[in-house]
Backbone as CSV, one residue per row, in Angstrom:
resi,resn,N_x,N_y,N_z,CA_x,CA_y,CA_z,C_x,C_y,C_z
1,UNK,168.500,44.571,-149.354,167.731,45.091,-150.451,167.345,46.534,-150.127
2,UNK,167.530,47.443,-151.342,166.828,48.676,-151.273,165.654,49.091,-151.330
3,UNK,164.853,49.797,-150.876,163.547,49.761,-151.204,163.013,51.207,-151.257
4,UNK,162.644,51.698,-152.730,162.516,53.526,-152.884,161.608,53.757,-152.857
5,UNK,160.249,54.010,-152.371,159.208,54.474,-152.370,158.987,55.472,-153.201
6,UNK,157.704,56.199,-153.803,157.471,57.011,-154.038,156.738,57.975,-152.863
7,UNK,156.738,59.022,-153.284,156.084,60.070,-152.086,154.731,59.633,-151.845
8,UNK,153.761,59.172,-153.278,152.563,58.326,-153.460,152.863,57.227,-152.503
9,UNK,153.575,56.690,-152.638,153.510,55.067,-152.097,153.831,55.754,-150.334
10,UNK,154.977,56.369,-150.135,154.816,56.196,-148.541,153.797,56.994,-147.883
11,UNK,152.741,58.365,-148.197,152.063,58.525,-148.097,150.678,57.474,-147.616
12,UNK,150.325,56.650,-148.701,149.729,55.501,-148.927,149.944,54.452,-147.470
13,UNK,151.071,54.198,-147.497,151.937,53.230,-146.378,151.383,53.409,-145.379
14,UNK,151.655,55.031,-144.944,150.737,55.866,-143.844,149.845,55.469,-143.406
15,UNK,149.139,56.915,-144.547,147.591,56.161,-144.073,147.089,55.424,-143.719
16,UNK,147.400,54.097,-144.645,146.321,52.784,-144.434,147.356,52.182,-142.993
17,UNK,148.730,52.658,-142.414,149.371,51.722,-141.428,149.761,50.319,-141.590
18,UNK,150.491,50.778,-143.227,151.399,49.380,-143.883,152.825,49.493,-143.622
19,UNK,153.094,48.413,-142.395,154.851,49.137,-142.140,155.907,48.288,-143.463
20,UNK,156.652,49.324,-143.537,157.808,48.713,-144.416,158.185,47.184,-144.573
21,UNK,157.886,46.695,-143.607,158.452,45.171,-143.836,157.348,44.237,-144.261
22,UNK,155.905,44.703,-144.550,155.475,43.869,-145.443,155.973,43.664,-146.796
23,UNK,156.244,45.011,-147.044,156.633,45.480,-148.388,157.586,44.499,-148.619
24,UNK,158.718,45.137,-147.655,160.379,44.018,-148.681,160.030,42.390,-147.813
25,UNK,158.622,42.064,-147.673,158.368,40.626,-147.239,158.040,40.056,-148.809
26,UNK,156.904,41.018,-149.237,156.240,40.200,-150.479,157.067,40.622,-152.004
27,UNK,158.365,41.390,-151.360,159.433,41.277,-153.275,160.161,40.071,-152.615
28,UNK,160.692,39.866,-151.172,161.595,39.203,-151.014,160.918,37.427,-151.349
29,UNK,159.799,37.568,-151.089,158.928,36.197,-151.058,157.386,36.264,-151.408
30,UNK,157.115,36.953,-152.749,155.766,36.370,-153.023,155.221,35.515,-153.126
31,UNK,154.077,35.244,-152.756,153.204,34.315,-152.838,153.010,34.001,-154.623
32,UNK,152.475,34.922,-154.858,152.773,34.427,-156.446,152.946,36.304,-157.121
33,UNK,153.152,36.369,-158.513,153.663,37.605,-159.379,152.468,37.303,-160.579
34,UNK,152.547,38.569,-160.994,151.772,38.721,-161.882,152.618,40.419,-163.040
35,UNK,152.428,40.003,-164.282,152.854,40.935,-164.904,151.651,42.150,-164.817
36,UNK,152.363,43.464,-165.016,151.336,44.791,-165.019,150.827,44.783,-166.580
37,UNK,149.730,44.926,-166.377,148.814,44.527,-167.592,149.276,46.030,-168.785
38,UNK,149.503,47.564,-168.228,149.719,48.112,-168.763,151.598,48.704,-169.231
39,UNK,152.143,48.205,-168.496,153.499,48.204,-168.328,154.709,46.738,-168.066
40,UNK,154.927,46.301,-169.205,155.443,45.258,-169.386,156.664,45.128,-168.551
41,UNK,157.822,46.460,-168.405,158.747,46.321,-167.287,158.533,46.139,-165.952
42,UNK,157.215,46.279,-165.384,156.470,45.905,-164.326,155.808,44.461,-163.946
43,UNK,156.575,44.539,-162.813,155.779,43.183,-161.870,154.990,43.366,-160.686
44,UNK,154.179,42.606,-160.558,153.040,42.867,-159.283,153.066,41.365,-158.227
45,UNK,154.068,41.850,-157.095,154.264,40.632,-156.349,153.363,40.665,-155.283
46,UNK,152.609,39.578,-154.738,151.662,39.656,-154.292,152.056,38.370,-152.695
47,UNK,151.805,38.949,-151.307,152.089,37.760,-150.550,150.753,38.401,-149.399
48,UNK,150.394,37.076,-148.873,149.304,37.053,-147.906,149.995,37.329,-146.185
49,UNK,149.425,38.140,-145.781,150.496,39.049,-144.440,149.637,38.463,-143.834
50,UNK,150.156,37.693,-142.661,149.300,37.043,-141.105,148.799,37.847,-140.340
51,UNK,150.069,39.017,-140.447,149.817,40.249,-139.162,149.191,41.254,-139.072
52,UNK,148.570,40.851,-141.098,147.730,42.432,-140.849,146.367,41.839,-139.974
53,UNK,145.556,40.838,-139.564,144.637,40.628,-139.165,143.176,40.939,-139.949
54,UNK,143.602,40.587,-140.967,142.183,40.838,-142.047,142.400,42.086,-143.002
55,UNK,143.175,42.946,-142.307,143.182,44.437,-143.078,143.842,44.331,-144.094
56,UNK,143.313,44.321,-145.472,144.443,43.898,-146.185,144.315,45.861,-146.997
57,UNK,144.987,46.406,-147.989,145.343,47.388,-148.275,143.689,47.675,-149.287
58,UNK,143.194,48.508,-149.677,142.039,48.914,-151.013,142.535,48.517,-151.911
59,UNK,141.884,47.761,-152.896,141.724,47.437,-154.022,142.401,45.852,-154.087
60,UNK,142.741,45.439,-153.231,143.522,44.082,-153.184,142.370,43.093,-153.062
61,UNK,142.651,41.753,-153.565,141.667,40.733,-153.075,141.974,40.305,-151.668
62,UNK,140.849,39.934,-150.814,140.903,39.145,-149.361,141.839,38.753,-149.047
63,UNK,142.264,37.832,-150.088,143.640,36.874,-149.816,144.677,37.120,-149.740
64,UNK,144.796,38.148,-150.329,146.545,38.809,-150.678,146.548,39.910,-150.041
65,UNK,148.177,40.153,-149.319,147.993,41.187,-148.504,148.619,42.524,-149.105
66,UNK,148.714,42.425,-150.435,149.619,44.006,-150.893,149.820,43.461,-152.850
67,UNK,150.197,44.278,-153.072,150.951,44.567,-154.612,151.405,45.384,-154.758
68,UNK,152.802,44.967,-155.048,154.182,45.621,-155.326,154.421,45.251,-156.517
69,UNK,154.931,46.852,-157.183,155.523,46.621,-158.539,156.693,46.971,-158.783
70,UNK,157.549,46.225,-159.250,158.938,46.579,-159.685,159.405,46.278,-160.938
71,UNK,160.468,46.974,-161.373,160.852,46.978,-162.574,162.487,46.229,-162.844
């Protein structure tokens, strides 16, 4: 699988010290999806990461460790 970031998104990645393979963990296997409330070609896949150790990314709930949207 390919995976294109935006300059936003790997920036982001950075900072907070989200390595790439959570990312193509939770398109390859979400926990569960959710449609983007403002963009209908958008999906928001959502999976709970063991390894972050509590840290999950801003704005996410406790439980879930990321949201990814794809089209």
């Amino acid at each position: 699988m390919i995976i294109r970031l935006s300059i936003h998104a790997e920036r982001r990645l950075r900072e907070r010290g989200i390595p790439l393979a959570w990312i193509e963990a939770a398109i390859a296997q979400p926990d569960r999806t959710a449609p983007d409330p403002a963009d209908p070609t958008l999906v928001h896949a959502f999976r709970a990461i063991g390894a972050a150790g509590g840290a999950y990314p801003e704005g996410c709930p406790p439980r879930w460790g990321g949201v990814i949207s794809w089209s």
